[in-house]
ZADOPA-272980 format. One record per residue: residue number from 1; x, z, y of N, C-alpha, C in turn. Coordinates in Angstrom, 2 decimals, always signed. Layout:
# ZADOPA-272980
pt num=NUM; nc1=X; nc3=Z; nc2=Y; cac1=X; cac3=Z; cac2=Y; cc1=X; cc3=Z; cc2=Y .
...
//
This chain:
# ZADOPA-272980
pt num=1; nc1=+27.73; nc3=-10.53; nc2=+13.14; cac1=+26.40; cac3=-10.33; cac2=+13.70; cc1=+25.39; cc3=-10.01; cc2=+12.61 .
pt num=2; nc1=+25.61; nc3=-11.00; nc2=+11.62; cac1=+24.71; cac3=-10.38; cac2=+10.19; cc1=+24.83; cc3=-9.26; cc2=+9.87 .
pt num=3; nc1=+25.99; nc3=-8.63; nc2=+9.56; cac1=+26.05; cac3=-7.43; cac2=+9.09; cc1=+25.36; cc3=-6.35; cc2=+10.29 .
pt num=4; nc1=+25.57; nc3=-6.54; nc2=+11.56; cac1=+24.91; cac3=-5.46; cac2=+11.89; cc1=+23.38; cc3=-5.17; cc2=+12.17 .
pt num=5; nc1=+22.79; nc3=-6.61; nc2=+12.05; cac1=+21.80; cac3=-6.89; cac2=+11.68; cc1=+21.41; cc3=-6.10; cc2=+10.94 .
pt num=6; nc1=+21.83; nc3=-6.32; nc2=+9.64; cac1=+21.35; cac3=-5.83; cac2=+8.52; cc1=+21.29; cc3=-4.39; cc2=+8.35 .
pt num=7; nc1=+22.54; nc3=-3.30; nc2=+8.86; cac1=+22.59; cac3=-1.87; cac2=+9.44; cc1=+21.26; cc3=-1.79; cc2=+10.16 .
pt num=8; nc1=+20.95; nc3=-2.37; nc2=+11.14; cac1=+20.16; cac3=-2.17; cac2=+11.93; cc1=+18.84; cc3=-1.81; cc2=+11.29 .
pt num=9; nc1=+18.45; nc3=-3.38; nc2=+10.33; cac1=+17.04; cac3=-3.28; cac2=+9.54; cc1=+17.08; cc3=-1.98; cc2=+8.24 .
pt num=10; nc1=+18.12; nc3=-1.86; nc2=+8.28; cac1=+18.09; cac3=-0.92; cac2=+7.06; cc1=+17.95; cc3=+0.66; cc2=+7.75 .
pt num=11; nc1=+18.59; nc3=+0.81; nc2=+9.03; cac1=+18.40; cac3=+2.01; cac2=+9.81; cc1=+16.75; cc3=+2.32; cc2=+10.02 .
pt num=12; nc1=+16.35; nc3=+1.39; nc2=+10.85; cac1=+14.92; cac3=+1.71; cac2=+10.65; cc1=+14.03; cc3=+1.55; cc2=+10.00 .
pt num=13; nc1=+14.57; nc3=+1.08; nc2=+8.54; cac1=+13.57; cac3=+1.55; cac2=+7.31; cc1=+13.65; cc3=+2.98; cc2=+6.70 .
pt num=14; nc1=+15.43; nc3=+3.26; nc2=+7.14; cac1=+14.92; cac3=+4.77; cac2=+6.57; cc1=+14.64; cc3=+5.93; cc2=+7.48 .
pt num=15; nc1=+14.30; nc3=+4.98; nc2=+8.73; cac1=+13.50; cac3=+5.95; cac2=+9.76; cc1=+12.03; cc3=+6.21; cc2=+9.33 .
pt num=16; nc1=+11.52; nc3=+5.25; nc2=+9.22; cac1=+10.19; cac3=+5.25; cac2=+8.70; cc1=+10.03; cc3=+6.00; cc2=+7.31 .
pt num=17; nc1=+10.74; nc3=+6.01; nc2=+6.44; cac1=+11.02; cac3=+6.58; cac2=+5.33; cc1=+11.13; cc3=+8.03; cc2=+5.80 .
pt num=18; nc1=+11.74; nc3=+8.54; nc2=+6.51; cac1=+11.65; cac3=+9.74; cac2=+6.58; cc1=+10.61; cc3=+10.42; cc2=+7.48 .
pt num=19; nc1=+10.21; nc3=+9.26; nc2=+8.45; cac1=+8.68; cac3=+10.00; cac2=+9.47; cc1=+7.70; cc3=+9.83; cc2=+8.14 .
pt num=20; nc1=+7.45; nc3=+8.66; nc2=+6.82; cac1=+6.50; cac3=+9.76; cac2=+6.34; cc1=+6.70; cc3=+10.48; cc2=+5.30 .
pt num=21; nc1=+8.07; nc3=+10.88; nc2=+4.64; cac1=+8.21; cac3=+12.30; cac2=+4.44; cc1=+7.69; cc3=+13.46; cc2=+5.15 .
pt num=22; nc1=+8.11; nc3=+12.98; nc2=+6.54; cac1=+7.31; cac3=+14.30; cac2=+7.41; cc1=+6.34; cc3=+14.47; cc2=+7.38 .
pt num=23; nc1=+5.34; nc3=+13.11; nc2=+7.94; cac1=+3.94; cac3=+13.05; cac2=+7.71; cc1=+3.64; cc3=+13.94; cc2=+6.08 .
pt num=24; nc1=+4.41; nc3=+13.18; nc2=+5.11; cac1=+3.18; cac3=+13.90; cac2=+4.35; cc1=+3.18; cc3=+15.75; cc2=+3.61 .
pt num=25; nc1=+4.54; nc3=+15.80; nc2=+4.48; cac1=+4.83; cac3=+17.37; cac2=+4.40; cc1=+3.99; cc3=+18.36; cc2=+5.64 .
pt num=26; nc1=+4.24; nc3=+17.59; nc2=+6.29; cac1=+3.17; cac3=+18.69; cac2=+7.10; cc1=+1.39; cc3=+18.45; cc2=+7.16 .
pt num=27; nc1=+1.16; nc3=+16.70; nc2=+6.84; cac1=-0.34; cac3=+16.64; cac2=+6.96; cc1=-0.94; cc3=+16.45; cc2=+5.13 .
pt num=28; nc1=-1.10; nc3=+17.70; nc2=+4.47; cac1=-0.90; cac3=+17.30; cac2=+2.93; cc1=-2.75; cc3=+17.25; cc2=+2.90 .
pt num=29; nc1=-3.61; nc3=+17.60; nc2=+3.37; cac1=-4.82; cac3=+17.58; cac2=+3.41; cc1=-5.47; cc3=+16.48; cc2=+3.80 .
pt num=30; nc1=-5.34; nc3=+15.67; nc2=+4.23; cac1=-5.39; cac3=+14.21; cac2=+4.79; cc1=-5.64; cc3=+13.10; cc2=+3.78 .
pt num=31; nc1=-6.80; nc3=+13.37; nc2=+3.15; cac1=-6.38; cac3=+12.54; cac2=+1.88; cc1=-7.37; cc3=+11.61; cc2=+2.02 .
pt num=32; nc1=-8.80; nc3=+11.56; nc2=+2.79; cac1=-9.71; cac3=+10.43; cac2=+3.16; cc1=-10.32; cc3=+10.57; cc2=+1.60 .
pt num=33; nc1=-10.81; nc3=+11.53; nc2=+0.95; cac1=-11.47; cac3=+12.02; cac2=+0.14; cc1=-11.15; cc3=+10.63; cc2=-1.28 .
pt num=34; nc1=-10.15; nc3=+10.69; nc2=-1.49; cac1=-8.78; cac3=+9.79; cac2=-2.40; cc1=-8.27; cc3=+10.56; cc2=-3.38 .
pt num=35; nc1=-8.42; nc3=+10.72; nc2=-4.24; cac1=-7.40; cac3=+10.70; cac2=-5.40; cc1=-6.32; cc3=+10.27; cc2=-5.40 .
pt num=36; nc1=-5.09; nc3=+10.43; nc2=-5.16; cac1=-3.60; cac3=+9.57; cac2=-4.98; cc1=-2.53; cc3=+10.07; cc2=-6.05 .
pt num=37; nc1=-2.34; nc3=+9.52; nc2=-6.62; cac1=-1.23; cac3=+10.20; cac2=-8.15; cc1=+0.39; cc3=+9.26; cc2=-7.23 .
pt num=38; nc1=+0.81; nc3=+10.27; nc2=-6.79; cac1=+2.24; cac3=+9.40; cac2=-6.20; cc1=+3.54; cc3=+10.58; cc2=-6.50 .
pt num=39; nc1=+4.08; nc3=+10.29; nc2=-7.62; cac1=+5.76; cac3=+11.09; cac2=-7.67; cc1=+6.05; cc3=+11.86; cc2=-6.55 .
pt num=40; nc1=+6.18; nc3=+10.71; nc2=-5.32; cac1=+7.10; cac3=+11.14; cac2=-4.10; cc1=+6.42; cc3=+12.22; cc2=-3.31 .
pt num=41; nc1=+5.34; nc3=+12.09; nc2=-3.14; cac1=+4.26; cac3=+13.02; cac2=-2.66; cc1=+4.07; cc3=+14.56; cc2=-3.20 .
pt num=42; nc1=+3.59; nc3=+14.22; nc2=-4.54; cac1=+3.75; cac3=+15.43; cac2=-5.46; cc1=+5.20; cc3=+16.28; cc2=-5.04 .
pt num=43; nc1=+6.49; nc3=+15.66; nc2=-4.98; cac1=+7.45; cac3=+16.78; cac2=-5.33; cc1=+7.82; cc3=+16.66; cc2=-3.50 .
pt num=44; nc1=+7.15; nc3=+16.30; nc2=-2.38; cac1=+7.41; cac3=+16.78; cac2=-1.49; cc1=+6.33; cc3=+18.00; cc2=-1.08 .
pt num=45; nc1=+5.43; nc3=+17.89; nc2=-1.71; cac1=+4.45; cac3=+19.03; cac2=-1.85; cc1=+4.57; cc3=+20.36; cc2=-2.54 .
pt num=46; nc1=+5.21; nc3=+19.88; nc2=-3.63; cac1=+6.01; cac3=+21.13; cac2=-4.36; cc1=+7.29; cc3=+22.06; cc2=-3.94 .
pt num=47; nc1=+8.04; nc3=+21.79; nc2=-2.74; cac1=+9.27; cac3=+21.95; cac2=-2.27; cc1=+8.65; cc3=+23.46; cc2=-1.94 .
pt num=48; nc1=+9.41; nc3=+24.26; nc2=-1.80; cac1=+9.47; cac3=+25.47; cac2=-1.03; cc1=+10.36; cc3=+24.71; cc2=+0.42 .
pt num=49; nc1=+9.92; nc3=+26.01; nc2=+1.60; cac1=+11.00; cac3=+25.99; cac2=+2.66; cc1=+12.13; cc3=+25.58; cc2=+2.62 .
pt num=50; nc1=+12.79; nc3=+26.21; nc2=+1.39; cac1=+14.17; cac3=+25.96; cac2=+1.62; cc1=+14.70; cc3=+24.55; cc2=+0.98 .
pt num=51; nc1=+14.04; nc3=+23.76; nc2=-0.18; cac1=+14.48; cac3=+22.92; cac2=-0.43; cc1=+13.73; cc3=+21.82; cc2=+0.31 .
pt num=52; nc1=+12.70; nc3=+21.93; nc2=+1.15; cac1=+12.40; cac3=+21.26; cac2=+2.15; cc1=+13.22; cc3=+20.82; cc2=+3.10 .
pt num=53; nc1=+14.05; nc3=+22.57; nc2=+4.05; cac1=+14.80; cac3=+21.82; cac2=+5.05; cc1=+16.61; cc3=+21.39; cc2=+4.57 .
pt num=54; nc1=+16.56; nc3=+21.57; nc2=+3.01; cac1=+17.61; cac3=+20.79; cac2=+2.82; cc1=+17.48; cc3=+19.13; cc2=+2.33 .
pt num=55; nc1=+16.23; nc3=+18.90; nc2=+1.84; cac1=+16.00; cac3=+17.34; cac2=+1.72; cc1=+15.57; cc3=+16.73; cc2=+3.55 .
pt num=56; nc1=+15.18; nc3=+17.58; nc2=+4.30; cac1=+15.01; cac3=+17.03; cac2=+5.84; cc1=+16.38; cc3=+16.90; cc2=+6.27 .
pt num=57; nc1=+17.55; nc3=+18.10; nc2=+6.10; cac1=+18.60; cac3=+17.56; cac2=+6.43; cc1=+19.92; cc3=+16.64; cc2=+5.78 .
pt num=58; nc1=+19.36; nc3=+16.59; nc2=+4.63; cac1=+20.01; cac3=+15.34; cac2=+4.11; cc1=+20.13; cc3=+14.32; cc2=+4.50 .
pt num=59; nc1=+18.18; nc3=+13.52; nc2=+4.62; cac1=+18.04; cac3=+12.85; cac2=+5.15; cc1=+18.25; cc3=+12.25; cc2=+6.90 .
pt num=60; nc1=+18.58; nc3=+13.81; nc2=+8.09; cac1=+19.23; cac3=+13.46; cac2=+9.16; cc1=+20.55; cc3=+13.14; cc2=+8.84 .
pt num=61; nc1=+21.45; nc3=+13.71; nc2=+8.26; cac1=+22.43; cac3=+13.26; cac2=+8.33; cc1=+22.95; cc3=+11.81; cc2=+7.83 .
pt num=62; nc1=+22.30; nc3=+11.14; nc2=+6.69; cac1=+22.18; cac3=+9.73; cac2=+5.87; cc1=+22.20; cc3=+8.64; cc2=+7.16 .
pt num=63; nc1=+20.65; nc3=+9.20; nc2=+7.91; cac1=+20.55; cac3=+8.41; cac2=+9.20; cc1=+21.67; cc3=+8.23; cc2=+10.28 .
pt num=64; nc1=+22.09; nc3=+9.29; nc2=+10.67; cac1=+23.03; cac3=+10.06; cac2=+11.49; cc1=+24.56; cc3=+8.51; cc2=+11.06 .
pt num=65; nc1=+24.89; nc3=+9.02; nc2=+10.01; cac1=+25.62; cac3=+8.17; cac2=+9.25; cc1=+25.66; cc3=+6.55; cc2=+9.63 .
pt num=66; nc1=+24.16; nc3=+5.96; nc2=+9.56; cac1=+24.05; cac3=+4.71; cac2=+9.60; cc1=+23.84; cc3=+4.72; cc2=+10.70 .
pt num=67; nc1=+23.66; nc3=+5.09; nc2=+11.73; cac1=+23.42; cac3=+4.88; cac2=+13.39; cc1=+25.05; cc3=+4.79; cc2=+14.03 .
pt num=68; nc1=+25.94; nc3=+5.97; nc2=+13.52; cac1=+27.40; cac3=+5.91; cac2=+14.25; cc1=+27.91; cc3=+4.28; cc2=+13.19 .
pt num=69; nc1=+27.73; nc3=+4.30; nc2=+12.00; cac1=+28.24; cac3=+3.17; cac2=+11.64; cc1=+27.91; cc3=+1.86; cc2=+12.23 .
pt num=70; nc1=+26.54; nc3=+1.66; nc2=+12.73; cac1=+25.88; cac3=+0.61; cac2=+13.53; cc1=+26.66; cc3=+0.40; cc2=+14.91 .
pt num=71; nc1=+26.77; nc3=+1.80; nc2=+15.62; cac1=+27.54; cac3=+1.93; cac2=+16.93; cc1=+29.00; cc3=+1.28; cc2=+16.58 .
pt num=72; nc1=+29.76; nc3=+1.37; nc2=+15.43; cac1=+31.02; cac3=+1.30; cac2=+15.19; cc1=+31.22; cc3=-0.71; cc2=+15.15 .
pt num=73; nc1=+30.26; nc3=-0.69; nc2=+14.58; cac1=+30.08; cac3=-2.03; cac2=+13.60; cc1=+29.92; cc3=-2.92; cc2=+15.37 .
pt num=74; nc1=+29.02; nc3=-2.59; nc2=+16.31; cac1=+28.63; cac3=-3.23; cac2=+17.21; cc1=+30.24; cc3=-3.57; cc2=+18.28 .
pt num=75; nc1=+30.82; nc3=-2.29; nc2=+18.41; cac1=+31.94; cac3=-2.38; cac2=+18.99; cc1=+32.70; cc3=-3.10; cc2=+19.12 .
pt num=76; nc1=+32.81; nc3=-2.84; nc2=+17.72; cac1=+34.12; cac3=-3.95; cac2=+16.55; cc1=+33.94; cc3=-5.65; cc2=+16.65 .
pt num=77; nc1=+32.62; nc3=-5.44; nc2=+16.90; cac1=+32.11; cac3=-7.22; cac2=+16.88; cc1=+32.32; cc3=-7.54; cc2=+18.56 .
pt num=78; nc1=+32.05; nc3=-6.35; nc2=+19.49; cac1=+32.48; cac3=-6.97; cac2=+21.31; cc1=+33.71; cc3=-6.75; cc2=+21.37 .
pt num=79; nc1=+34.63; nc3=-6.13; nc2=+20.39; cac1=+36.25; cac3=-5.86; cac2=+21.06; cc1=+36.60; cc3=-7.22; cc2=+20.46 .
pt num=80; nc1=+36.23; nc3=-7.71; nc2=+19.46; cac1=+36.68; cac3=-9.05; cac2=+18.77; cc1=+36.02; cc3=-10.75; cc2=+19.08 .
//
């Protein structure tokens, strides 16, 4: 039960992790008149198209990954 727990909390942290990748790829003007010096920001701002929708689909598939493993993990714990 812990362990899938823990799949679970970790699934939707890197949900959130990746809604605000999105957020801050598509809303980059949004700054509430702020100065913000942030790594992660900067080089999602710097991406062209294409290395954009290959870090977006990285990140579906990572998720993708931990959701069938969660499904697997849940199974395994009602067949047993």
């Amino acid at each position: 039960f812990s362990i899938q727990q823990t799949i679970s909390i970790y699934n939707n942290w890197w949900l959130a992790a990746w809604s605000d990748d999105e957020n801050r790829r598509h809303h980059q003007n949004l700054t509430n008149c702020m100065v913000t010096q942030d790594k992660k920001i900067d080089t999602i701002y710097q991406m062209n198209d294409i290395e954009w929708y290959t870090h977006r689909d990285r990140r579906f598939y990572i998720f993708y990954g931990w959701f069938v493993n969660e499904i697997l993990v849940a199974f395994s714990i009602f067949l047993y």
